[in-house]
N, C-alpha and C positions, 0 to 999 in steps of 0.2 A: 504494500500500500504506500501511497505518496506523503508524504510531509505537509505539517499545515503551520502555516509560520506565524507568529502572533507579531500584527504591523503596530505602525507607529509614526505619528505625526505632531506635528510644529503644535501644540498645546490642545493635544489628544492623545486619547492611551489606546491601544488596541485591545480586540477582546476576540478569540475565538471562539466558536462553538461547535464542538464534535458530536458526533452521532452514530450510534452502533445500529445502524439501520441498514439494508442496502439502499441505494439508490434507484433500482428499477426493478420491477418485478419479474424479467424472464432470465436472468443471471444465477449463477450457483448461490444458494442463501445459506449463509452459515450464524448460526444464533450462537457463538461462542463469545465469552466475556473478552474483554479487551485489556489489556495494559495501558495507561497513558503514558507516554514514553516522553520527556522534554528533553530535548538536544541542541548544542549548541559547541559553538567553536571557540579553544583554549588552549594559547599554547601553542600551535602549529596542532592540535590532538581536537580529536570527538569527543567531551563528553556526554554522558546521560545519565537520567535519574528519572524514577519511575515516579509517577506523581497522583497515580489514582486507579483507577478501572472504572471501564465500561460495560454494564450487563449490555446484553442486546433489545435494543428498543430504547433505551436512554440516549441521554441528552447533554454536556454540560458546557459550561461557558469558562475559559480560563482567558486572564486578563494578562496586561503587562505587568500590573502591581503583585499579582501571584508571584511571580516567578522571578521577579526584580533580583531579588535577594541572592539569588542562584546561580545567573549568568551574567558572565561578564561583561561590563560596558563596551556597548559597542556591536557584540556580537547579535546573530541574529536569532532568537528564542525559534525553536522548532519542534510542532505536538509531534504526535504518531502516535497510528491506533494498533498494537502487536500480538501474537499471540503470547508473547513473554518477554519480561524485561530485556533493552540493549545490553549490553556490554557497557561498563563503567567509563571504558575508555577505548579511543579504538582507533585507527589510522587511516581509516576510510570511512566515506557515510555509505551503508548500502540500503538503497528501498526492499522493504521488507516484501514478500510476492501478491502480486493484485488481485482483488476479488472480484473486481468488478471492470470491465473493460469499456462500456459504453451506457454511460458517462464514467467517467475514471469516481473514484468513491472521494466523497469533495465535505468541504465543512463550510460553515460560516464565516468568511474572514472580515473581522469589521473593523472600526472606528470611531471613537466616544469621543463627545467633550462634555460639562456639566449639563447641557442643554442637547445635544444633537446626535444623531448616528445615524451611520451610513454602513453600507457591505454588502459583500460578493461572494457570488459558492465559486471556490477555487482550492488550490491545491497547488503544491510545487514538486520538486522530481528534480535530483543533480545534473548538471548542465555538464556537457564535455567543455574541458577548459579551454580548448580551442575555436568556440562555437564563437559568433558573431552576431548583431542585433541590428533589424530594421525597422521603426517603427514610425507610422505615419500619425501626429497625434493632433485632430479636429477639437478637441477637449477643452482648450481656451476659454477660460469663461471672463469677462472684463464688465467693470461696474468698479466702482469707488469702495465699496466695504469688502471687496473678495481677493482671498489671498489664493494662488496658483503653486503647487508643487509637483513635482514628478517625483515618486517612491520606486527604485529602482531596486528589484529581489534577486536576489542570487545567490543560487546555492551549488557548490562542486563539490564531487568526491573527497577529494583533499582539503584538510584543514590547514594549509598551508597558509603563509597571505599573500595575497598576488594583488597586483593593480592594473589599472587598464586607464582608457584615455575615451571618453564620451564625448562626441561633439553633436552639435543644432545647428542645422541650418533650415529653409525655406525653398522650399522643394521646387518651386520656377526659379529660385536664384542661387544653385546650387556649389557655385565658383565662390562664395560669401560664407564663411565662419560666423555664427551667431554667438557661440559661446562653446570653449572646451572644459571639462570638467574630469578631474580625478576620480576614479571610482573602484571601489575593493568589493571583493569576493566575500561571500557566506556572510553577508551584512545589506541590511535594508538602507542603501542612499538615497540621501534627503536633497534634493536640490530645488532652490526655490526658482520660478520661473517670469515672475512678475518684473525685477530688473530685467528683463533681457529686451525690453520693448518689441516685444512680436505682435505686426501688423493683424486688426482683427480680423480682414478678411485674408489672411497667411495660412500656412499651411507646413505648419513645424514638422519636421524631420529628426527624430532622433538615431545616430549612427554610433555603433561601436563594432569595432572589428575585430577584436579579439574574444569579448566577452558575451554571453549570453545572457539573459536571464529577462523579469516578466517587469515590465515598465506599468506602472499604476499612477494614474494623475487625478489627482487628488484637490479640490477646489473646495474653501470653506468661507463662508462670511467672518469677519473679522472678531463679532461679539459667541463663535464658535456655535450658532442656531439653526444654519444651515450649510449641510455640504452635500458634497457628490462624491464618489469615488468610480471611473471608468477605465477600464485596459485596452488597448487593442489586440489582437492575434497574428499569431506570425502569417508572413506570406504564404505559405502553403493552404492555408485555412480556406483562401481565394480557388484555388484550386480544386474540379471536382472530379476529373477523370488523369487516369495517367500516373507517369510517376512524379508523386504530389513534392517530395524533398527533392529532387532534382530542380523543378520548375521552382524552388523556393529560390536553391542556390545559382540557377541562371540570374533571377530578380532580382536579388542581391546583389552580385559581381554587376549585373547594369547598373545598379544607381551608386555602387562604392564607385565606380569608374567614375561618374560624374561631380561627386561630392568632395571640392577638396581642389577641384583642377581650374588652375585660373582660364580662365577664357582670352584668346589674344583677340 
């Protein structure tokens, strides 16, 4: 089963919510109790600690303040539903085997402030460290009390720390750098997007070539009363016949070519 990452934003806590359910009814159904497994990166290492169980048909909610105490700043807190506890420690993340394949077995993934919350049924899954990211993001929301961020998720095999290089740019003006930004592995990056002055009828482009992982943009009124939180999907998702990761990585290599190359 896949990883459910407890998020986190600019004067909001996140808050998971798992479920020993399946998600569709013609899939193998296993009513076996669950381990809550919490995982996080230390050290260059995995750790885990087991933080509860799930009967089947239950339900529960774990916050960032749960688990504060636990994991190291910085890193990125991560549930999982197991047949028996992780290993204390351990040199690789591995997903435990899936139960469900369509839709993948997914949780709650939310966003609190005193007043507001927002969330998404999602799930995460280790990235090859060599993967790469396109993402096209319409999500802009502009008004005077609204703050803009992209929550960038990643998570690899290795507890290593690796870094990478994210840039913006404007998808008709693609020879123009909007903004490059630093960004690390197995850690939810926070980037705020409102300095960047991106034109309202614009069409942000976020590129990273090395790295992989699941862009979340995140939009909150100031007094934290209303937000939104939306993702896009990778190129292949576009895609309905054929070989769907090939036609991803054509797509790709077309618009890295263009991103980046002055124009004479």
């Amino acid at each position: 089963m896949p990883f459910y990452p407890i998020l986190s934003a600019p004067g909001c806590l996140g808050v998971t919510t798992l479920s020993n359910f399946s998600p569709n009814n013609w899939e193998f159904r296993d009513e076996s109790p669950r381990f809550i497994n919490l995982t996080w990166s230390e050290n260059n290492t995995w750790c885990s600690e087991v933080v509860g169980q799930l009967r089947y048909g239950e339900m529960r909610s774990i916050s960032m303040s749960d688990v504060y105490a636990k994991v190291r700043v910085g890193s990125l807190p991560l549930l999982s539903l197991d047949n028996e506890p992780r290993p204390l420690r351990s040199a690789t993340l591995e997903n435990a085997p899936s139960v469900t394949n369509t839709p993948e077995w997914r949780a709650t993934l939310g966003i609190e402030s005193t007043d507001g919350f927002t969330s998404y049924q999602g799930e995460i899954a280790p990235f090859p460290a060599q993967a790469s990211l396109l993402s096209f993001f319409p999500f802009m929301q502009y008004g005077a009390m609204l703050e803009n961020f992209l929550l960038f998720l990643n998570v690899e095999k290795s507890a290593e720390d690796r870094y990478s290089m994210m840039e913006i740019y404007i998808a008709d003006k693609p020879d123009q750098l909007v903004k490059s930004f630093t960004i690390k592995n197995n850690q939810l990056n926070v980037i705020p997007l409102d300095d960047l002055n991106i034109p309202q009828e614009a069409l942000p482009v976020v590129v990273c070539r090395n790295m992989s992982g699941i862009p979340l943009y995140f939009t909150k009124s100031a007094d934290g009363k209303y937000m939104s939180l939306e993702h896009t999907h990778p190129p292949a998702s576009s895609v309905i016949h054929g070989q769907r990761w090939e036609a991803q990585k054509w797509l790709k290599s077309a618009w890295f070519s263009e991103f980046g190359q002055k124009k004479v």
